[in-house]
Chimera marker file (.cmm) of the C-alpha trace (Angstrom):
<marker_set name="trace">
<marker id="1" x="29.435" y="0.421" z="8.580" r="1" g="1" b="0" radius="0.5"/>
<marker id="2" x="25.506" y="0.723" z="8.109" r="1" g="1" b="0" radius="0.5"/>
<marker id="3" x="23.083" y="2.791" z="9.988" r="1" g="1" b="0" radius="0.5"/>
<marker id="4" x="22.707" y="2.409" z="13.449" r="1" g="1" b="0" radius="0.5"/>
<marker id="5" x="19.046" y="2.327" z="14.811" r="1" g="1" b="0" radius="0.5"/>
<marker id="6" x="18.918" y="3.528" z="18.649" r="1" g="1" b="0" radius="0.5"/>
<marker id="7" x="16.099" y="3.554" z="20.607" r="1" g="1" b="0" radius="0.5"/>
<marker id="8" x="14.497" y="5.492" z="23.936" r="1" g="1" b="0" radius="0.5"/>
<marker id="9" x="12.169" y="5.111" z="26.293" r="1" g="1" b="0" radius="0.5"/>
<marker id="10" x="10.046" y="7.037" z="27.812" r="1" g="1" b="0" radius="0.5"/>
<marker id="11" x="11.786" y="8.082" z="30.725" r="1" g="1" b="0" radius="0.5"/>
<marker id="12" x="15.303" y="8.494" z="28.985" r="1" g="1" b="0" radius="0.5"/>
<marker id="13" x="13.265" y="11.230" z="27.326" r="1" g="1" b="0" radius="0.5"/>
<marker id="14" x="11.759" y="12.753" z="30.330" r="1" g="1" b="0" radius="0.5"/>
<marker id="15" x="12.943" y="16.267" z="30.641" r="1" g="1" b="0" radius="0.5"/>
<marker id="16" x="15.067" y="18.394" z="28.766" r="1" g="1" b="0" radius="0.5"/>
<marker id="17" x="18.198" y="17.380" z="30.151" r="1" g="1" b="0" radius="0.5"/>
<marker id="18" x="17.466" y="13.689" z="29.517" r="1" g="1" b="0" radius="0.5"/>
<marker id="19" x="17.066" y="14.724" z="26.199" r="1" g="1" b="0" radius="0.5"/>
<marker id="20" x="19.917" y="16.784" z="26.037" r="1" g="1" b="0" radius="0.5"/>
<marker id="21" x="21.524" y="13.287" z="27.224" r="1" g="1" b="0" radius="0.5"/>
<marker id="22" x="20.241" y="11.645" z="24.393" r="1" g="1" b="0" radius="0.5"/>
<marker id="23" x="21.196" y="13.972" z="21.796" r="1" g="1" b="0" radius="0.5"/>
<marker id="24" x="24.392" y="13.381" z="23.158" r="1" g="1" b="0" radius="0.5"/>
<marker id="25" x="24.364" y="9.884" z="22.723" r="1" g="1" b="0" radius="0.5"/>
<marker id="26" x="22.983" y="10.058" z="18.692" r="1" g="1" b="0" radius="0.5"/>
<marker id="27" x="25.774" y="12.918" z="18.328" r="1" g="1" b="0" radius="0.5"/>
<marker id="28" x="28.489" y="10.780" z="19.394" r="1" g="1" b="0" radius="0.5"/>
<marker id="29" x="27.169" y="7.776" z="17.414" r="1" g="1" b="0" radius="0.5"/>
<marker id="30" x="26.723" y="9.353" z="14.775" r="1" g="1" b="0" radius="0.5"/>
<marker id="31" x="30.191" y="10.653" z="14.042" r="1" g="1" b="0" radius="0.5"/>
<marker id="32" x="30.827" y="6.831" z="12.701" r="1" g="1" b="0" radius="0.5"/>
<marker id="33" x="27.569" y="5.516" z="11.282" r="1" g="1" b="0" radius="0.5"/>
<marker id="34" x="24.329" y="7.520" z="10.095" r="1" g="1" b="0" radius="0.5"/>
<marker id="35" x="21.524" y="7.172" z="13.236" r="1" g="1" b="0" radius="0.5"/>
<marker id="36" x="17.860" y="6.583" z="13.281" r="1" g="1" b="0" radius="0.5"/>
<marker id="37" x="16.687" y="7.196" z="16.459" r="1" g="1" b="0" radius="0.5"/>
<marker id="38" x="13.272" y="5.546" z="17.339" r="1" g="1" b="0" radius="0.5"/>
<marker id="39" x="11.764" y="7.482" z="20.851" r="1" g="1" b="0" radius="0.5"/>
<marker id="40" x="8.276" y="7.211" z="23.059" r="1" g="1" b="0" radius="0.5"/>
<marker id="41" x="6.696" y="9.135" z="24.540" r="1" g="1" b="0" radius="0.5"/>
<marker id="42" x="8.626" y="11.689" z="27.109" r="1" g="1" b="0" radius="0.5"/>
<marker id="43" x="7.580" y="9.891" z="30.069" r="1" g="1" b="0" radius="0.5"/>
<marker id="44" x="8.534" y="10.895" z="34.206" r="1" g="1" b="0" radius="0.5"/>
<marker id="45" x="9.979" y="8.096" z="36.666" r="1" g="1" b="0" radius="0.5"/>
<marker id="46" x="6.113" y="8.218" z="37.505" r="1" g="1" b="0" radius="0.5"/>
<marker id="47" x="3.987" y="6.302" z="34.558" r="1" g="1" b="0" radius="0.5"/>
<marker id="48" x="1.182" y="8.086" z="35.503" r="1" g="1" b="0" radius="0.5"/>
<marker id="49" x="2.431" y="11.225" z="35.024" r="1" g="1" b="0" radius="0.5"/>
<marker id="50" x="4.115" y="10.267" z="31.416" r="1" g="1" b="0" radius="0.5"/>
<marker id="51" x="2.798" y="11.470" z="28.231" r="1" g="1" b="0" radius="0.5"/>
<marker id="52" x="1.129" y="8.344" z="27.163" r="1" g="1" b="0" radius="0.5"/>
<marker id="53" x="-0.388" y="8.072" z="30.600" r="1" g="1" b="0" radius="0.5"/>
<marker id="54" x="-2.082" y="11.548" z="30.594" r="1" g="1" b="0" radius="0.5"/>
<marker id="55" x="-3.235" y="11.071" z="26.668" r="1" g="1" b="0" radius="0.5"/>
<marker id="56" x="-5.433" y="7.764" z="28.221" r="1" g="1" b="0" radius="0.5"/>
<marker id="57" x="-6.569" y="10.165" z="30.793" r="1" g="1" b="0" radius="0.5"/>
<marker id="58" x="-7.528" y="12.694" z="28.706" r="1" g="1" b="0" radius="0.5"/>
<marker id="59" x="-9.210" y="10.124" z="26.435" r="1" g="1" b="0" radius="0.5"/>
<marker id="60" x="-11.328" y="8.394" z="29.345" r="1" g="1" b="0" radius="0.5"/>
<marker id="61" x="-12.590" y="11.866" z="30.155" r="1" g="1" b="0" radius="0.5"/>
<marker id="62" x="-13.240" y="13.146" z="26.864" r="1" g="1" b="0" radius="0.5"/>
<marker id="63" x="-15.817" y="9.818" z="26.969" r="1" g="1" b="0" radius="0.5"/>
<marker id="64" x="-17.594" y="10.665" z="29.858" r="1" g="1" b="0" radius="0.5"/>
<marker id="65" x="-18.159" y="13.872" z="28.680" r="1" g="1" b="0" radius="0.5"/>
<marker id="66" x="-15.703" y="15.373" z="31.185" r="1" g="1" b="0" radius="0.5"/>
<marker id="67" x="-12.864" y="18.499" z="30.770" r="1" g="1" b="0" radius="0.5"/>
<marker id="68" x="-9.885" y="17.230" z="30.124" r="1" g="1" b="0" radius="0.5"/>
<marker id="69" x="-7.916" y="20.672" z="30.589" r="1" g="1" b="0" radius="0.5"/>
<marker id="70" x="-6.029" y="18.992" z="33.425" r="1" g="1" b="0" radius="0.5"/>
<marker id="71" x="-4.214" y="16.152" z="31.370" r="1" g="1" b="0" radius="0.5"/>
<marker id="72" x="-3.363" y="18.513" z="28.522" r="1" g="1" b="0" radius="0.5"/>
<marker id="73" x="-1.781" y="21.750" z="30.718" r="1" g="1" b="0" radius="0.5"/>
<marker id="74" x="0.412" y="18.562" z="31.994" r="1" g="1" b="0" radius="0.5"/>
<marker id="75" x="1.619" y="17.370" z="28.893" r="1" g="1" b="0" radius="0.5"/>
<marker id="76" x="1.946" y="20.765" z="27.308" r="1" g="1" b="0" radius="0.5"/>
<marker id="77" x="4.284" y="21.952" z="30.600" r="1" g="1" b="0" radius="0.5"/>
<marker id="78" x="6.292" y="18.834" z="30.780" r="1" g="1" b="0" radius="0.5"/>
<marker id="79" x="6.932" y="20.007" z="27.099" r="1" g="1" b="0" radius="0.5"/>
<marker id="80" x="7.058" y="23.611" z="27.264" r="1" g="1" b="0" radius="0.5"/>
<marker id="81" x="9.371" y="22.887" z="30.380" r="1" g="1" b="0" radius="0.5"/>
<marker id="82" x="11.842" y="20.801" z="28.295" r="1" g="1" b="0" radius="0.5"/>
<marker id="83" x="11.590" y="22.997" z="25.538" r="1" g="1" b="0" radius="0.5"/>
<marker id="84" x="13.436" y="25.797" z="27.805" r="1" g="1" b="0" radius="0.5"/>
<marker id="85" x="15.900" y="23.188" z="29.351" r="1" g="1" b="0" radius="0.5"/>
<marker id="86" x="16.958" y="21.109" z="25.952" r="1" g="1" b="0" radius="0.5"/>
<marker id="87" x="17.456" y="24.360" z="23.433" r="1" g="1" b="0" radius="0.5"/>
<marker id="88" x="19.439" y="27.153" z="23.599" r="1" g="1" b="0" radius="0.5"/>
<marker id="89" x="18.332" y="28.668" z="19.845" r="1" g="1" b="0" radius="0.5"/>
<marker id="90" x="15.940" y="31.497" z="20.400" r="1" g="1" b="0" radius="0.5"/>
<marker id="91" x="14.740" y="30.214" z="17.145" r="1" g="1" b="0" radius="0.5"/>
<marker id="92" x="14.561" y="26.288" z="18.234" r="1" g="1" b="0" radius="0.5"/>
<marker id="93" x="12.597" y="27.128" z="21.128" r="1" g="1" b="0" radius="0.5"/>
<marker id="94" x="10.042" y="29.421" z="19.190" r="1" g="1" b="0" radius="0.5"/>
<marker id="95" x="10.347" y="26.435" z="16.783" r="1" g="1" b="0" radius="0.5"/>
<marker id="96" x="9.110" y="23.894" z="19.298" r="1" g="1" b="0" radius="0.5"/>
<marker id="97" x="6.764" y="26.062" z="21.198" r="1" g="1" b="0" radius="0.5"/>
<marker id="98" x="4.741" y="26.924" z="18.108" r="1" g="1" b="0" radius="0.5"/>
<marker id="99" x="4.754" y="22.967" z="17.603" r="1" g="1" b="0" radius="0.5"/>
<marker id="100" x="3.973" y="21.883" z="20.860" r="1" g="1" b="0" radius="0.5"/>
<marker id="101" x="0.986" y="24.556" z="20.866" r="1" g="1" b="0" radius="0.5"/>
<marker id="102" x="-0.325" y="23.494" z="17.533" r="1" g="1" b="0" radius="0.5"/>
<marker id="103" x="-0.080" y="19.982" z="18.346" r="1" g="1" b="0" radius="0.5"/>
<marker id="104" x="-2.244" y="20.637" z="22.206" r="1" g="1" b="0" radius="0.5"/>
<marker id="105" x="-4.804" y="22.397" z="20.089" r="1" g="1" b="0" radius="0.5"/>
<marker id="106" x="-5.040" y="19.609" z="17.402" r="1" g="1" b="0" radius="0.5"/>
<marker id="107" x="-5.542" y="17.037" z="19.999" r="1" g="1" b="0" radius="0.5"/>
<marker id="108" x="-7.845" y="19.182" z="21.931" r="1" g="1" b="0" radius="0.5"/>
<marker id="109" x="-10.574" y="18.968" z="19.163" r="1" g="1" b="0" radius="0.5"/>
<marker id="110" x="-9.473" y="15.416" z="18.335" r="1" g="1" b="0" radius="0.5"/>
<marker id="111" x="-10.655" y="15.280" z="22.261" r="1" g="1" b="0" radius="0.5"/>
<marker id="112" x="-13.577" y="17.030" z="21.554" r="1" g="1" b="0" radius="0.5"/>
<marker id="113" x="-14.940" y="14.902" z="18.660" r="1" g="1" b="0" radius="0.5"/>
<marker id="114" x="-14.688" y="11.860" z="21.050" r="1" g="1" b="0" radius="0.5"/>
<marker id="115" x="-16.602" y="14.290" z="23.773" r="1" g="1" b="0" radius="0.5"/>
<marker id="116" x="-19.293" y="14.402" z="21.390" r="1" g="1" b="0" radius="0.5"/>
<marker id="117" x="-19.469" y="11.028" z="19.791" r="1" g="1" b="0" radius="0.5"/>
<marker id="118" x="-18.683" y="9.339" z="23.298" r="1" g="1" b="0" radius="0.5"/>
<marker id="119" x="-16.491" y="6.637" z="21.141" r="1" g="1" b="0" radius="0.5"/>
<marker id="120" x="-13.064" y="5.966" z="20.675" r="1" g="1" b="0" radius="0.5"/>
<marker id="121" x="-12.045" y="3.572" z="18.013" r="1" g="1" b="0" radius="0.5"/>
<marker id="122" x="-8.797" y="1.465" z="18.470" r="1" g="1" b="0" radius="0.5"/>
<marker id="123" x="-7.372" y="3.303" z="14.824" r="1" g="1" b="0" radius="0.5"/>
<marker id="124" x="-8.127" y="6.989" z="16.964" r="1" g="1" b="0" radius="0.5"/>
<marker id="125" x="-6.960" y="5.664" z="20.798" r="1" g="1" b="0" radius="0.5"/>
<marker id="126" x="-3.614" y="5.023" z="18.344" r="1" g="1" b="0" radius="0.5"/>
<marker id="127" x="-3.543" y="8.739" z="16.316" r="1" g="1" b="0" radius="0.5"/>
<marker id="128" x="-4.155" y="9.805" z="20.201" r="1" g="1" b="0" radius="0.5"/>
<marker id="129" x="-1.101" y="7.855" z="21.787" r="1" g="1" b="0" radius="0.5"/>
<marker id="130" x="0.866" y="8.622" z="18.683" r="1" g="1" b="0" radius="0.5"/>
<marker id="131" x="1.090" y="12.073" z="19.817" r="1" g="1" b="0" radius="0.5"/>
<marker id="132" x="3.244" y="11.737" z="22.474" r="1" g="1" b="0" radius="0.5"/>
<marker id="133" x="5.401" y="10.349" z="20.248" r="1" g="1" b="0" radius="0.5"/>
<marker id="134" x="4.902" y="12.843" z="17.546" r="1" g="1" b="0" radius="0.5"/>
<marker id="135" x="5.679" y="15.364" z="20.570" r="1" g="1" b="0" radius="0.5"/>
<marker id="136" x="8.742" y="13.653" z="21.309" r="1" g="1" b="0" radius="0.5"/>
<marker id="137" x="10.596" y="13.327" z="18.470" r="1" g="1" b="0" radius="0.5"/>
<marker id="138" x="9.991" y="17.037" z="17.424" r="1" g="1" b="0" radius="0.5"/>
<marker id="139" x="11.380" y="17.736" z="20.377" r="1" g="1" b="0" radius="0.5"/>
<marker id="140" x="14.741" y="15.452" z="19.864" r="1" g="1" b="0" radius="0.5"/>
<marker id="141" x="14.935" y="16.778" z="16.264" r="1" g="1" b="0" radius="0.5"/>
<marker id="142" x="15.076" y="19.930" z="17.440" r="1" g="1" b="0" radius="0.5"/>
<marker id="143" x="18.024" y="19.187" z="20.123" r="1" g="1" b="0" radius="0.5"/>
<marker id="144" x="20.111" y="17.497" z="17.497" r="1" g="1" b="0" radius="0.5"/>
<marker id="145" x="19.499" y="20.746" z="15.135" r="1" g="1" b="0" radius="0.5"/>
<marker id="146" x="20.561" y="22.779" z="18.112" r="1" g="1" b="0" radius="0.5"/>
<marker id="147" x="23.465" y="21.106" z="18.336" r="1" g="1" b="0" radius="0.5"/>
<marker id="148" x="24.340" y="21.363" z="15.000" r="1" g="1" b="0" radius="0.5"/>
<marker id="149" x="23.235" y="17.997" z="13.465" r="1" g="1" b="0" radius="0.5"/>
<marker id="150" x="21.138" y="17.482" z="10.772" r="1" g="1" b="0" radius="0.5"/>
<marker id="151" x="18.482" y="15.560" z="11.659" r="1" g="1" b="0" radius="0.5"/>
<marker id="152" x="15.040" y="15.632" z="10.866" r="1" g="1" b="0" radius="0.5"/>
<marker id="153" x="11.573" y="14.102" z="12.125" r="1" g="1" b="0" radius="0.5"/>
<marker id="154" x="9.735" y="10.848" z="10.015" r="1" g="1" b="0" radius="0.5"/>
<marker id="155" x="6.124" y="11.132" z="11.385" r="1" g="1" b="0" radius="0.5"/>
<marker id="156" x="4.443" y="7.276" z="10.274" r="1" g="1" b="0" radius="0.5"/>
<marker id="157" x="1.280" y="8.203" z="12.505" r="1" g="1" b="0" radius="0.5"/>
<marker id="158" x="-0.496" y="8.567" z="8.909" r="1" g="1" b="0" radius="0.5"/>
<marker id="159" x="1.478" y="5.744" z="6.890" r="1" g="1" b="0" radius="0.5"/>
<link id1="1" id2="2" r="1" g="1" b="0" radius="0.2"/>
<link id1="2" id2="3" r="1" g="1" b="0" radius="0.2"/>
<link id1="3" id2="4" r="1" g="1" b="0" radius="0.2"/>
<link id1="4" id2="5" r="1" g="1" b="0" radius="0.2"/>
<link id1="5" id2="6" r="1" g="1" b="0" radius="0.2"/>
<link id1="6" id2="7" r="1" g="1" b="0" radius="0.2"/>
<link id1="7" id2="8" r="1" g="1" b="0" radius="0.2"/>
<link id1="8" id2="9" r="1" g="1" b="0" radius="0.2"/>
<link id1="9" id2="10" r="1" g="1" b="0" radius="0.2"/>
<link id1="10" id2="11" r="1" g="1" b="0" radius="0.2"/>
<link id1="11" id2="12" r="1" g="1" b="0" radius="0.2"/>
<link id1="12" id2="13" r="1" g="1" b="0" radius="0.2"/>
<link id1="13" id2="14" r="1" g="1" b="0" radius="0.2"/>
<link id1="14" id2="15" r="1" g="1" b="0" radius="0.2"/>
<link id1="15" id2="16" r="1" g="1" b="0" radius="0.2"/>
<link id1="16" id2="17" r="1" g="1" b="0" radius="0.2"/>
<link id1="17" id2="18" r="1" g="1" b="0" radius="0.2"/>
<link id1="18" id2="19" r="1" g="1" b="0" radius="0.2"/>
<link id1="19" id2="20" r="1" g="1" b="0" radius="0.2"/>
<link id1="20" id2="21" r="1" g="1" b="0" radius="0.2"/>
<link id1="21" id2="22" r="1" g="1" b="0" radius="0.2"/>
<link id1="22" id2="23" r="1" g="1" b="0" radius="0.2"/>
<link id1="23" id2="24" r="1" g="1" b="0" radius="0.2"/>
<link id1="24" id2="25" r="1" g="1" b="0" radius="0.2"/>
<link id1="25" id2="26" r="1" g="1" b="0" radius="0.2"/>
<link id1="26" id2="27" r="1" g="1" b="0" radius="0.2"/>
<link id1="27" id2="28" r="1" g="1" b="0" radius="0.2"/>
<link id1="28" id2="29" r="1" g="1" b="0" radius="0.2"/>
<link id1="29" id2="30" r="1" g="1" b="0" radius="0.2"/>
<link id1="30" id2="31" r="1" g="1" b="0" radius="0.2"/>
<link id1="31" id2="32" r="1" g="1" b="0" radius="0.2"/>
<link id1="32" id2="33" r="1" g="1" b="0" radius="0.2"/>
<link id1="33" id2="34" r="1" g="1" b="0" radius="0.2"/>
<link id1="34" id2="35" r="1" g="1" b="0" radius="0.2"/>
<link id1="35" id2="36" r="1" g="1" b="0" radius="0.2"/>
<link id1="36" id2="37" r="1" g="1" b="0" radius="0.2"/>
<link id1="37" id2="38" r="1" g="1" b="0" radius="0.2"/>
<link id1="38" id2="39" r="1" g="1" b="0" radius="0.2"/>
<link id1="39" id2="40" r="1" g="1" b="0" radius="0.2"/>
<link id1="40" id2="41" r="1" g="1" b="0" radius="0.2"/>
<link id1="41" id2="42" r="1" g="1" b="0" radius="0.2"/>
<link id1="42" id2="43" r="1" g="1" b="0" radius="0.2"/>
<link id1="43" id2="44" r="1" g="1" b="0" radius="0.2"/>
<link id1="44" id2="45" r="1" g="1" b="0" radius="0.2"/>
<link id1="45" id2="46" r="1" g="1" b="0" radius="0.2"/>
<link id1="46" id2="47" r="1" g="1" b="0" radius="0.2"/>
<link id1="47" id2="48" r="1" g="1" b="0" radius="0.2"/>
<link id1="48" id2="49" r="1" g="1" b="0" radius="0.2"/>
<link id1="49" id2="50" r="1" g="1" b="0" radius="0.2"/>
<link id1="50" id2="51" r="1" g="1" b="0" radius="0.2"/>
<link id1="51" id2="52" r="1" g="1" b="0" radius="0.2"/>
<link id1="52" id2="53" r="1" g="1" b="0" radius="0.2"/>
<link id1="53" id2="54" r="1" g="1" b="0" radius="0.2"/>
<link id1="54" id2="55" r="1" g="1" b="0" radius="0.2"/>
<link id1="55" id2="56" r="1" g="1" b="0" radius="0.2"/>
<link id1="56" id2="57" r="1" g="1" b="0" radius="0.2"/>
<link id1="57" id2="58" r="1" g="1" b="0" radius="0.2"/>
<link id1="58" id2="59" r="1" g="1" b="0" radius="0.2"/>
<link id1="59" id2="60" r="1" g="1" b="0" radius="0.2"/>
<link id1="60" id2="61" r="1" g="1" b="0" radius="0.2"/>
<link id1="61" id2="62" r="1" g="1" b="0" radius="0.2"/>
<link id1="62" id2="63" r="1" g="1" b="0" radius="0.2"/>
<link id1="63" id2="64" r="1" g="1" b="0" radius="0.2"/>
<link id1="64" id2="65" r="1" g="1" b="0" radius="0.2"/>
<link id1="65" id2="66" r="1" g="1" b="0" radius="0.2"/>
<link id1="66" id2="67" r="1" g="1" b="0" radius="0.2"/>
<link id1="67" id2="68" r="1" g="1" b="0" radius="0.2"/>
<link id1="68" id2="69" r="1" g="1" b="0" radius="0.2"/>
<link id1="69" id2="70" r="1" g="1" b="0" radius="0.2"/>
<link id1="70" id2="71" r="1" g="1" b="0" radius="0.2"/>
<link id1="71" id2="72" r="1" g="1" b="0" radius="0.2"/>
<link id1="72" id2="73" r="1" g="1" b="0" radius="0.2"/>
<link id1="73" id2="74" r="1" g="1" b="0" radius="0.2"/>
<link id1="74" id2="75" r="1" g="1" b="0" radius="0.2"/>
<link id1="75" id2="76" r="1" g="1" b="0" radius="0.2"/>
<link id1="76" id2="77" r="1" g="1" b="0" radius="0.2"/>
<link id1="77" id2="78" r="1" g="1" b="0" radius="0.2"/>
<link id1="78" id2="79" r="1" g="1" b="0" radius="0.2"/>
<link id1="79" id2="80" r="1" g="1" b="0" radius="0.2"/>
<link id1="80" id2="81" r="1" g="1" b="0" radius="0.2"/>
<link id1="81" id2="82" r="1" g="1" b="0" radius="0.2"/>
<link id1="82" id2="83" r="1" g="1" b="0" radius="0.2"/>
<link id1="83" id2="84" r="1" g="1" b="0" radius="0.2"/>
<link id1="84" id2="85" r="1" g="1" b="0" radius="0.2"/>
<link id1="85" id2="86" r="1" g="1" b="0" radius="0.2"/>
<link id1="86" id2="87" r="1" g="1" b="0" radius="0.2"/>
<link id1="87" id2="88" r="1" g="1" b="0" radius="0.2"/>
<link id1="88" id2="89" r="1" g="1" b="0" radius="0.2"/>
<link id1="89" id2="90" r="1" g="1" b="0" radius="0.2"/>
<link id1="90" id2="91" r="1" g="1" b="0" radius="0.2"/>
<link id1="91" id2="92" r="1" g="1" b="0" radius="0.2"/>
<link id1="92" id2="93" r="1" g="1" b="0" radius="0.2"/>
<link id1="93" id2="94" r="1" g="1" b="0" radius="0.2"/>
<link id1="94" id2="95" r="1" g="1" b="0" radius="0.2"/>
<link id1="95" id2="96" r="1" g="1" b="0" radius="0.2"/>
<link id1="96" id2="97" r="1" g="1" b="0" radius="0.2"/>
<link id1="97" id2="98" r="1" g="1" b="0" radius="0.2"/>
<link id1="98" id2="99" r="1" g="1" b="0" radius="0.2"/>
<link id1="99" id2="100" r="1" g="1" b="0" radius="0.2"/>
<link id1="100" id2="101" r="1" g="1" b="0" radius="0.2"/>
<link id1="101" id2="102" r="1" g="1" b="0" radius="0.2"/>
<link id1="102" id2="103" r="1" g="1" b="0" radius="0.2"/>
<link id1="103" id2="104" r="1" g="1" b="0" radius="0.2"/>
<link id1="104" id2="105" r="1" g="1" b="0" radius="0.2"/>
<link id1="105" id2="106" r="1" g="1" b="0" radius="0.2"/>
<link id1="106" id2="107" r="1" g="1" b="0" radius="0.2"/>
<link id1="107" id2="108" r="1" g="1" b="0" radius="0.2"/>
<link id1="108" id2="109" r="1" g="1" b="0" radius="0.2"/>
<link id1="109" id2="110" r="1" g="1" b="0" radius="0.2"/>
<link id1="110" id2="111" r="1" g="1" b="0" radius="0.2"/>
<link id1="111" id2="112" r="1" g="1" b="0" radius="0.2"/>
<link id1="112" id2="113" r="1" g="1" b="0" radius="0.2"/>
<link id1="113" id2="114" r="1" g="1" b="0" radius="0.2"/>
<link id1="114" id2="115" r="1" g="1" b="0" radius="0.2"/>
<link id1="115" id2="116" r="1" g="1" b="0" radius="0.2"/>
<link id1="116" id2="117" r="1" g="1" b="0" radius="0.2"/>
<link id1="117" id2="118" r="1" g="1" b="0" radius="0.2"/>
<link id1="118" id2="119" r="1" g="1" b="0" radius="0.2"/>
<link id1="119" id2="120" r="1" g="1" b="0" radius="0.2"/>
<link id1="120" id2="121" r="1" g="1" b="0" radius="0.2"/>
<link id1="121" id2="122" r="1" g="1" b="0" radius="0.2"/>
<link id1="122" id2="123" r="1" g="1" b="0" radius="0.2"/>
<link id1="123" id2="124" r="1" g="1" b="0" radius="0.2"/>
<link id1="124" id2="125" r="1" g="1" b="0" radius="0.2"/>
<link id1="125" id2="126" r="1" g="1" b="0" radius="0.2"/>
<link id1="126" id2="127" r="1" g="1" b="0" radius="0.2"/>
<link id1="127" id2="128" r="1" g="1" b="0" radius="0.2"/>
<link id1="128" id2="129" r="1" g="1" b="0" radius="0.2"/>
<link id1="129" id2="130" r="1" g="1" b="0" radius="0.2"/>
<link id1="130" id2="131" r="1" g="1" b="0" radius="0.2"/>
<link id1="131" id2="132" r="1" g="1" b="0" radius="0.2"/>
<link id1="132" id2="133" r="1" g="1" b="0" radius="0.2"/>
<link id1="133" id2="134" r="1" g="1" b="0" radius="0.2"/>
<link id1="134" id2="135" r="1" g="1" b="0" radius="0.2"/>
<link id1="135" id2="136" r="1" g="1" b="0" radius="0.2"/>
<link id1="136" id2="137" r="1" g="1" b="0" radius="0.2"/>
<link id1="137" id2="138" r="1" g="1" b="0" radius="0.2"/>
<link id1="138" id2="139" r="1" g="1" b="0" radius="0.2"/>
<link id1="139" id2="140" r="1" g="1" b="0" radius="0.2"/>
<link id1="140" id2="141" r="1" g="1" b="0" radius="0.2"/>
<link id1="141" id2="142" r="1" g="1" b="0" radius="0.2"/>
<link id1="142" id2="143" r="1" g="1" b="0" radius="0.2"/>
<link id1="143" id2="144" r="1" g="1" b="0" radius="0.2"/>
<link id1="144" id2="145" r="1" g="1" b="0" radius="0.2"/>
<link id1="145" id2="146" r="1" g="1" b="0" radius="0.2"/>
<link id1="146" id2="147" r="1" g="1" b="0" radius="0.2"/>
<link id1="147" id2="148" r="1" g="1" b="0" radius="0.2"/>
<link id1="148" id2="149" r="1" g="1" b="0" radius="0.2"/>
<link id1="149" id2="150" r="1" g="1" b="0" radius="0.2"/>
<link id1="150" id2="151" r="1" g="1" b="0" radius="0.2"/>
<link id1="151" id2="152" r="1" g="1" b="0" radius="0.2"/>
<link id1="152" id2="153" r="1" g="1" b="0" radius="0.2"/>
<link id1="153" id2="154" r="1" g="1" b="0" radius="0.2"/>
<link id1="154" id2="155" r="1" g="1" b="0" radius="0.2"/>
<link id1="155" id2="156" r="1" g="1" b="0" radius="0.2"/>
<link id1="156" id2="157" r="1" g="1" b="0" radius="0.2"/>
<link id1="157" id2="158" r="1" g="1" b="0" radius="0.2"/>
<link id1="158" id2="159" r="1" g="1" b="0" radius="0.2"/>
</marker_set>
């Protein structure tokens, strides 16, 4: 057969045992056919607590020339949080935290440009959303790894 595309939503990514779910789900799949696995952003039962949800709230502020510390500690816990819960490689988890942290900080002076310029373009709200997603499928990567499956991440954010 060909390869099988599979993809999850938000909240099927929510926490780290969701995604420990999902890895499942690609690891059993993908003992007959090669998977590509398409994710969002990992998102709560709440929308307004998802990913996507904070990185709009984050954005909003950033334009009235508020902090935005709030939004981003949320994000990087939910992640930080599933981090602990999905991996079990000491080496995985360092992995992913370094990530995680480089990719708050990134977006933290992405959200401080837009503080300054008071303007967010449709082409940045879109690099902005994207990484939730970016986030995401790190952190899956990095659950199929620690299980013991190849895998690796195709970031099109830049394409």
């Amino acid at each position: 057969m060909g390869i099988l595309v599979q993809k999850f939503g938000g909240t099927s990514l929510g926490d780290g045992s969701r995604m420990s779910n999902v890895a499942e789900i690609i690891a059993r799949s993908h003992e007959r056919n090669p998977v590509v696995a398409v994710v969002s952003a990992m998102s709560s039962t709440i929308k307004s607590e998802g990913t996507t949800s904070q990185l709009l709230k984050a954005s909003s502020l950033a334009l009235e020339g508020k902090s935005f510390d709030e939004p981003l500690e949320k994000i990087a816990n939910l992640h930080r949080q599933a981090i602990t819960t999905a991996l079990t490689s000491r080496k995985q988890q360092r992995a992913m935290r370094t990530f995680v942290e480089h990719e708050i900080e990134r977006l933290r002076s992405f959200l401080e440009a837009i503080q300054v310029i008071r303007e967010l373009s449709p082409r940045s709200e879109d690099i902005l959303i994207a990484t939730g997603e970016r986030l995401s499928a790190h952190l899956l990567t990095a659950t199929l790894r620690d299980r013991g499956i190849d895998s690796r991440t195709v970031d099109l954010t830049y394409a």
